[in-house]
ZAMAR-56819 format. One record per atom (N, C-alpha, C, CB): x, y, z; residue number from 0; atom name. Coordinates in steps of 0.02 Angstrom, whole numbers. Glycine has a CB too. Layout:
# ZAMAR-56819
[node [X,Y,Z],NUM,CA]
...
END
This chain:
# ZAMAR-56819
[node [40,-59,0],0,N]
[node [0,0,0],0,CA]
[node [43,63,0],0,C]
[node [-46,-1,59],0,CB]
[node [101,47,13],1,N]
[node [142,101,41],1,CA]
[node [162,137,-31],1,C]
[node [211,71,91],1,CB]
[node [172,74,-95],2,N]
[node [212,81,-153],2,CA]
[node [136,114,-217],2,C]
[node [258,-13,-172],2,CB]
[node [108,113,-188],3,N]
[node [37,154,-221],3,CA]
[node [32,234,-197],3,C]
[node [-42,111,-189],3,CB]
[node [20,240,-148],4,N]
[node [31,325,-101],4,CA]
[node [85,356,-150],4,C]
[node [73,320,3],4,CB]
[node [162,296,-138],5,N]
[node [206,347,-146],5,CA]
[node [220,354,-224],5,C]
[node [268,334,-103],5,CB]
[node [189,312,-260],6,N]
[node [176,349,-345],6,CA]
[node [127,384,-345],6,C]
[node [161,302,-410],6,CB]
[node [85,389,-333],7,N]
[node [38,441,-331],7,CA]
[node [44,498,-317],7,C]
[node [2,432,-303],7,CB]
[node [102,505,-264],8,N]
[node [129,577,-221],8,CA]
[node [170,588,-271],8,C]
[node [169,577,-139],8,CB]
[node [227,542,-315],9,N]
[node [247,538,-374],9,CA]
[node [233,575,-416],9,C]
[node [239,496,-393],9,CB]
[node [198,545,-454],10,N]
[node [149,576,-503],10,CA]
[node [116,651,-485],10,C]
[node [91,525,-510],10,CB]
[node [86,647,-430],11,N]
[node [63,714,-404],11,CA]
[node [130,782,-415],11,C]
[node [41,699,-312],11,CB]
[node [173,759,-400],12,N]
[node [243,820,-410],12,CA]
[node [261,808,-475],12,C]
[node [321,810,-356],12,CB]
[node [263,767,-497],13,N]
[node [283,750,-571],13,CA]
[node [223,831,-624],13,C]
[node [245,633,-591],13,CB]
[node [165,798,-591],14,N]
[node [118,849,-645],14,CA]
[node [104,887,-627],14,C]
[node [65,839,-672],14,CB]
[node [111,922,-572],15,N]
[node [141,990,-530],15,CA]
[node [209,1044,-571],15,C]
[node [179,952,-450],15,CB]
[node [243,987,-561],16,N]
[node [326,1012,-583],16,CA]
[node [293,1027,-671],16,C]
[node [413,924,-571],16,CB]
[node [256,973,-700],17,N]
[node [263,981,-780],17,CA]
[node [214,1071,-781],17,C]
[node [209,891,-837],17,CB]
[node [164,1052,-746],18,N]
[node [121,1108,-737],18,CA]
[node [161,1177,-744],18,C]
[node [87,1102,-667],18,CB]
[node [204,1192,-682],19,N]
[node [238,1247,-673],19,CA]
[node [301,1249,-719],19,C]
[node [254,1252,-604],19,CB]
[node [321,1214,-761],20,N]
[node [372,1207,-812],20,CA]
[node [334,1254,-876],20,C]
[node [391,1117,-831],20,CB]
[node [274,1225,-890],21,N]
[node [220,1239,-952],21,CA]
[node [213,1313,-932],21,C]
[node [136,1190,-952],21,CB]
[node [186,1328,-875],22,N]
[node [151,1409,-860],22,CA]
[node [226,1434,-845],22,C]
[node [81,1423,-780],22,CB]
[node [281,1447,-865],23,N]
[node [339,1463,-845],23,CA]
[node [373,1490,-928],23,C]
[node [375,1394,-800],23,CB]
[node [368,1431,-959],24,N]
[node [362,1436,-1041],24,CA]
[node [340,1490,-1079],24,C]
[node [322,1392,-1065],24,CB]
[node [254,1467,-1066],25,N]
[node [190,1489,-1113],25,CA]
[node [202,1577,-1081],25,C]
[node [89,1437,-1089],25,CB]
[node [218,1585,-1014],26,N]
[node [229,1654,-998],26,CA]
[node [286,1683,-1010],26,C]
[node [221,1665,-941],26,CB]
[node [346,1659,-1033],27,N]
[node [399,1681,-1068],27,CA]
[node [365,1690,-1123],27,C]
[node [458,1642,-1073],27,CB]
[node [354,1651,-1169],28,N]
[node [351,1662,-1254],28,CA]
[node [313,1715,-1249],28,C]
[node [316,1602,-1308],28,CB]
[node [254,1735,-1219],29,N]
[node [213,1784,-1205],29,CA]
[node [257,1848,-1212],29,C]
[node [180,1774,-1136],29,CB]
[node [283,1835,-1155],30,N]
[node [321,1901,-1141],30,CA]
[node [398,1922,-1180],30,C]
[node [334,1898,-1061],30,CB]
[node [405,1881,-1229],31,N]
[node [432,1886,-1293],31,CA]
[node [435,1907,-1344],31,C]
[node [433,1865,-1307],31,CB]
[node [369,1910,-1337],32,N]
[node [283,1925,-1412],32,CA]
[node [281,1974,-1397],32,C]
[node [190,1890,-1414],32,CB]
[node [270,1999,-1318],33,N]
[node [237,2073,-1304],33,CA]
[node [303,2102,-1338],33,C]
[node [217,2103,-1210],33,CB]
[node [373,2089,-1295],34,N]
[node [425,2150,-1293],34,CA]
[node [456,2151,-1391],34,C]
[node [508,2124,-1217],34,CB]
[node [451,2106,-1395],35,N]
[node [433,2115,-1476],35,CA]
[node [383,2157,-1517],35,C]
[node [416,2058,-1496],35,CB]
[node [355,2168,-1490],36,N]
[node [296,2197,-1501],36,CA]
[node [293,2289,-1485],36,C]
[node [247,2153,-1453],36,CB]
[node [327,2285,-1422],37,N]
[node [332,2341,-1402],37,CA]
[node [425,2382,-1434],37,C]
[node [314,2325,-1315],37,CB]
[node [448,2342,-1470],38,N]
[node [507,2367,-1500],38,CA]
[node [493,2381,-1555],38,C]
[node [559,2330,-1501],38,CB]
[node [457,2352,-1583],39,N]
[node [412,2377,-1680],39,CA]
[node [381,2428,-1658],39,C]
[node [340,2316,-1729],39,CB]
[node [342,2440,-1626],40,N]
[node [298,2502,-1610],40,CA]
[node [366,2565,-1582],40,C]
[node [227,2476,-1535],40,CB]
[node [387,2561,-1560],41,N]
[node [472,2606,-1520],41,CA]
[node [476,2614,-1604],41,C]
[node [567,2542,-1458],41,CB]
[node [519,2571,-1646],42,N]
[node [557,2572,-1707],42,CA]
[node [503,2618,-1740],42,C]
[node [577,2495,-1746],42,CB]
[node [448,2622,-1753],43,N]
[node [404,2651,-1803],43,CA]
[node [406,2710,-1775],43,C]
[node [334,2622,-1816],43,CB]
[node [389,2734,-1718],44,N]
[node [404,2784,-1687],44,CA]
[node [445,2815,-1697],44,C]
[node [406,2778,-1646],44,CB]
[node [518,2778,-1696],45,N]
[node [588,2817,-1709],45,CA]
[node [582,2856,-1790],45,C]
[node [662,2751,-1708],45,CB]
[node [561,2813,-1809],46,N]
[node [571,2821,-1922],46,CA]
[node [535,2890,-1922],46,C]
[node [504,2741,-1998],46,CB]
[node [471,2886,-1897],47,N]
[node [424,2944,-1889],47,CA]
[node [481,3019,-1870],47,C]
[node [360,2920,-1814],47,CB]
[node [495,3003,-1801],48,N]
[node [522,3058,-1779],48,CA]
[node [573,3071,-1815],48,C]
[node [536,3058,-1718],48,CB]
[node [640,3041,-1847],49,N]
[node [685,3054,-1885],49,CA]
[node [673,3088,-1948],49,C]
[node [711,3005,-1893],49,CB]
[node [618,3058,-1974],50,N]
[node [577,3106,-2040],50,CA]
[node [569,3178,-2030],50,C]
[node [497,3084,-2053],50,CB]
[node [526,3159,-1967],51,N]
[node [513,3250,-1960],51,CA]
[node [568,3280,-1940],51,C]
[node [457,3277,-1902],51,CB]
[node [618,3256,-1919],52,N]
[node [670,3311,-1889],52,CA]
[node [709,3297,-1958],52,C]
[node [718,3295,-1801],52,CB]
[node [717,3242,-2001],53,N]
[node [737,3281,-2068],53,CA]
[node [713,3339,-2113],53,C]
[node [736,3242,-2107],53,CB]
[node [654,3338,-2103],54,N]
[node [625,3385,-2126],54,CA]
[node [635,3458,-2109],54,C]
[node [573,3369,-2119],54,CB]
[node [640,3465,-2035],55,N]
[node [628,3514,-2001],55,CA]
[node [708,3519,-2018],55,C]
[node [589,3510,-1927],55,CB]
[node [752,3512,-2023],56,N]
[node [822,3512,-2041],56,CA]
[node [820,3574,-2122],56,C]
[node [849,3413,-2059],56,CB]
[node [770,3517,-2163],57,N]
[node [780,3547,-2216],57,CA]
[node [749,3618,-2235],57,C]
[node [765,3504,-2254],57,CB]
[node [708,3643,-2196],58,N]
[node [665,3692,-2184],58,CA]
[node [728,3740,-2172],58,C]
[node [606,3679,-2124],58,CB]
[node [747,3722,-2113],59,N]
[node [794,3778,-2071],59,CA]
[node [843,3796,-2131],59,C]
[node [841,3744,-1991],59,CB]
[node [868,3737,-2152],60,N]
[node [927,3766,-2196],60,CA]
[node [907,3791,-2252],60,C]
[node [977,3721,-2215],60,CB]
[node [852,3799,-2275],61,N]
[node [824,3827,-2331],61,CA]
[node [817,3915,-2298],61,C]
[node [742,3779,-2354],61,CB]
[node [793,3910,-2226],62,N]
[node [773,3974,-2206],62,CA]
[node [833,4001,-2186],62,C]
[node [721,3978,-2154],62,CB]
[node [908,3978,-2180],63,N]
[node [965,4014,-2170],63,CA]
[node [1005,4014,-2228],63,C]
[node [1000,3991,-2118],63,CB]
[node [978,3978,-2300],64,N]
[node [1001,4016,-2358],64,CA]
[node [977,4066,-2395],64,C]
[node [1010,3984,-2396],64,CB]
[node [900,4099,-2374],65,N]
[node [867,4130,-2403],65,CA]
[node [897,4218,-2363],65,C]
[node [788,4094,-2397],65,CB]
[node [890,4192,-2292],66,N]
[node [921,4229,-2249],66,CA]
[node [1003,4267,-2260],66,C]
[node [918,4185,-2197],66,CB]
[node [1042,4224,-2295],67,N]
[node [1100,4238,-2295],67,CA]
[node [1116,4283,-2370],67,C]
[node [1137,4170,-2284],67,CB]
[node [1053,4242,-2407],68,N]
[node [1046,4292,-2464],68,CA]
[node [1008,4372,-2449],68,C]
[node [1000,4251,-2520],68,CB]
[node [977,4378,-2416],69,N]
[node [953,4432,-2421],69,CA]
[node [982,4490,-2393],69,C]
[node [902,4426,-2404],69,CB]
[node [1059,4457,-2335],70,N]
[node [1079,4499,-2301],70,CA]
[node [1145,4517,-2330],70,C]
[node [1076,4480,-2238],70,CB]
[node [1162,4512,-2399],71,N]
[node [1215,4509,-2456],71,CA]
[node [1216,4602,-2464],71,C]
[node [1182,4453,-2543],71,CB]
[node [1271,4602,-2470],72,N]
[node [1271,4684,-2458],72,CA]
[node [1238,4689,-2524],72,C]
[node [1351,4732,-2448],72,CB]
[node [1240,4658,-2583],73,N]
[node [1222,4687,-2670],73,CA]
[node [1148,4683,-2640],73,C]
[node [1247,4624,-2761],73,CB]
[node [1119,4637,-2632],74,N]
[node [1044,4633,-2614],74,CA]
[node [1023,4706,-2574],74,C]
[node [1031,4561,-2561],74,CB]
[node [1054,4718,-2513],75,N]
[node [1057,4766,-2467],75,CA]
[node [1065,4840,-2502],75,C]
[node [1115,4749,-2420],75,CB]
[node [1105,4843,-2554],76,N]
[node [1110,4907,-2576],76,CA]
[node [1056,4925,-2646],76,C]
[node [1191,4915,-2592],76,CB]
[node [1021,4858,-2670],77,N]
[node [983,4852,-2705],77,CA]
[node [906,4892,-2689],77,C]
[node [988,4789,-2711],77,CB]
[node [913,4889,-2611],78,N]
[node [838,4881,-2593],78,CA]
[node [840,5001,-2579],78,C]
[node [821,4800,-2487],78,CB]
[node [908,5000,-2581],79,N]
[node [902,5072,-2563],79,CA]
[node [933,5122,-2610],79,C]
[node [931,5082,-2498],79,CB]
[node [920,5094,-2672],80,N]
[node [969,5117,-2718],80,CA]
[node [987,5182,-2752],80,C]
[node [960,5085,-2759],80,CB]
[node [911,5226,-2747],81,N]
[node [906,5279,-2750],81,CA]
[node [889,5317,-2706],81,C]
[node [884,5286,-2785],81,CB]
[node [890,5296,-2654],82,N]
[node [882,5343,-2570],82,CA]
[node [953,5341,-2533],82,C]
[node [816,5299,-2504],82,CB]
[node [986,5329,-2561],83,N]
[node [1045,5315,-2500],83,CA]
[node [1106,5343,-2553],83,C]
[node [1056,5213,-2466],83,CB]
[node [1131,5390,-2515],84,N]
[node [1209,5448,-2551],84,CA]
[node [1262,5464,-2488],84,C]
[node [1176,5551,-2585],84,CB]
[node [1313,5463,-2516],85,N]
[node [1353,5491,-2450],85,CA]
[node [1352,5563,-2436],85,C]
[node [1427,5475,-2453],85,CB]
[node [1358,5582,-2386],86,N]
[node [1330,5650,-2332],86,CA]
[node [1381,5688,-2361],86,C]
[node [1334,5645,-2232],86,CB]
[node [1357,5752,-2364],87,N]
[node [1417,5799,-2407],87,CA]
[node [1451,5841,-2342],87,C]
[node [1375,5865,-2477],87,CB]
[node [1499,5858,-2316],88,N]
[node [1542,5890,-2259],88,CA]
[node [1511,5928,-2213],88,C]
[node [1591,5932,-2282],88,CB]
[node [1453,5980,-2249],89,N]
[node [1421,6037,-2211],89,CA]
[node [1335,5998,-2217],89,C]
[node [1436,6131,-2257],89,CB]
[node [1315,5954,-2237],90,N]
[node [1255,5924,-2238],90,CA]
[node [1235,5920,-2177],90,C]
[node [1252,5867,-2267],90,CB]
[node [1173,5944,-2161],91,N]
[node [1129,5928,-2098],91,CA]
[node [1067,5881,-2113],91,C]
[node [1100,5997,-2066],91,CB]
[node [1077,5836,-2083],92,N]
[node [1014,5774,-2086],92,CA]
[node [965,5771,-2040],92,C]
[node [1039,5705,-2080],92,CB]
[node [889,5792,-2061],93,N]
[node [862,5794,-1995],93,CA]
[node [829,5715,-1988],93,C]
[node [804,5860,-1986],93,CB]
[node [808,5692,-1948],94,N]
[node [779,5633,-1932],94,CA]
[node [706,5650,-1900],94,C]
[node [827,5594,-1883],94,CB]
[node [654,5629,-1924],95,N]
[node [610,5628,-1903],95,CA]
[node [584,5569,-1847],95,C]
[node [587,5638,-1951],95,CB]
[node [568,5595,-1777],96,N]
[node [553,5535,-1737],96,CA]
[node [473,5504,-1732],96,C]
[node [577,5554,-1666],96,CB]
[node [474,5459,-1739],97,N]
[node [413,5423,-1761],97,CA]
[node [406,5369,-1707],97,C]
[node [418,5393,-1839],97,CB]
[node [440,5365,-1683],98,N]
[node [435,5300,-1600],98,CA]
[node [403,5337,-1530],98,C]
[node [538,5269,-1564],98,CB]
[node [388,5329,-1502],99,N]
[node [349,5329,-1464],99,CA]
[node [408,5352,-1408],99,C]
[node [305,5266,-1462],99,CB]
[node [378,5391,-1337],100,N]
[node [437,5397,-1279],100,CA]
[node [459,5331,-1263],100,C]
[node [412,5432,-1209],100,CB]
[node [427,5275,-1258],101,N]
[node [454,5213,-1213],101,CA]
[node [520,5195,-1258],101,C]
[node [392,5140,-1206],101,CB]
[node [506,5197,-1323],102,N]
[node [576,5185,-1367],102,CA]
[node [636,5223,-1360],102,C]
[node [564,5195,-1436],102,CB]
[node [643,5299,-1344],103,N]
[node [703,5328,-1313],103,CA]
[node [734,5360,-1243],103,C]
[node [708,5365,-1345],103,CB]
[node [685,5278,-1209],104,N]
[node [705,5287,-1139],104,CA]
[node [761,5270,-1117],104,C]
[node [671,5261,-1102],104,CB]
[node [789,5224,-1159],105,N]
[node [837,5208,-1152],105,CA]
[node [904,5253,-1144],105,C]
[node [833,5175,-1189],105,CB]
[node [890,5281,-1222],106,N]
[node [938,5338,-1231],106,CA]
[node [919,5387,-1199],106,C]
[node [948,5359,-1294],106,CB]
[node [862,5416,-1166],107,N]
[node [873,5453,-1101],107,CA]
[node [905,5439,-1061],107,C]
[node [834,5462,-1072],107,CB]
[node [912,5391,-1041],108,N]
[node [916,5354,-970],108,CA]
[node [991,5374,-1004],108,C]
[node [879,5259,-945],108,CB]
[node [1040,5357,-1045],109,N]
[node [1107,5338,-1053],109,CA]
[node [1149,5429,-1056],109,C]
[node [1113,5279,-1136],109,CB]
[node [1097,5473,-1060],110,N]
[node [1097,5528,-1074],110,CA]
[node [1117,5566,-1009],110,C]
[node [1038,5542,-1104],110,CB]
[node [1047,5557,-962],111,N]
[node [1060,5579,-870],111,CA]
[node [1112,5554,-855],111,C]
[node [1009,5552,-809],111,CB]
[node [1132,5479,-876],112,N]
[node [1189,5461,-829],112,CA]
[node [1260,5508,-837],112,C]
[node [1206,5382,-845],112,CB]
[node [1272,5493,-892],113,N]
[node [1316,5540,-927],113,CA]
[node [1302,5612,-877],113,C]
[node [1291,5548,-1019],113,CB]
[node [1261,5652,-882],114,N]
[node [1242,5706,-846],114,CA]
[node [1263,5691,-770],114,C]
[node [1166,5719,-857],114,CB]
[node [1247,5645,-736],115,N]
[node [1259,5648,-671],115,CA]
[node [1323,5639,-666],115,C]
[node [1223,5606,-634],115,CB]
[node [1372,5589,-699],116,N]
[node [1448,5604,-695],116,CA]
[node [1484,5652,-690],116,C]
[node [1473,5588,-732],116,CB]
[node [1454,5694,-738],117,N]
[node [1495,5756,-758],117,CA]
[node [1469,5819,-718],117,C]
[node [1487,5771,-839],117,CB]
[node [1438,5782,-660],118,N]
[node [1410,5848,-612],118,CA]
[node [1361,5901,-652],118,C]
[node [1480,5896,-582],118,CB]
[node [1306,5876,-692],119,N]
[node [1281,5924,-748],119,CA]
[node [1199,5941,-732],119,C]
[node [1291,5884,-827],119,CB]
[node [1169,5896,-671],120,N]
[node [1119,5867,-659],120,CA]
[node [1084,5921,-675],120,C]
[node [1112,5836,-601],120,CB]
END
């Protein structure tokens, strides 16, 4: 009787042990599938983002050759070609101010200081 129990207790760990071997497996391959899964989705992601920042690459450098053209002295002297002469010795230029006080507060401000140095207040 003894040699019956103890195959049975046998067997009982035997298909225990196979049990937890199987759910040990089937939850690896699982989790194989997922992280596979979750690296294609990452990778597609990456392609995406590399596109756009190629793009956005090609933008910029389009907008710092257009930029570099326009700031070409020939371009520059193009745009003022008949308004712009050199000042003759006794020439007085008046400037008309068109900005507002907040715009030559500055140069006030740089003006007093000057004044207060020189004891002028």
């Amino acid at each position: 009787m003894m040699r019956s129990s103890n195959k049975g207790a046998m067997l009982f760990r035997f298909s225990v042990m196979v049990v937890f071997i199987l759910t040990i497996v089937g939850g690896g391959s699982f989790s194989l599938l997922w992280i596979q899964h979750e690296v294609s989705k990452v990778a597609k992601q990456t392609v995406l983002l590399e596109k756009r920042h190629q793009e956005m690459l090609r933008k910029l450098d389009y907008l710092d050759e257009r930029i570099a053209n326009a700031h070409q002295p020939i371009v520059l002297q193009s745009r003022v070609s008949n308004r712009l002469a050199p000042i003759i010795d006794k020439q007085i230029v008046w400037v008309e101010t068109t900005t507002s006080e907040a715009g030559s507060t500055y140069v006030n401000a740089q003006t007093l200081q000057g004044d207060i140095l020189n004891n002028q207040f």
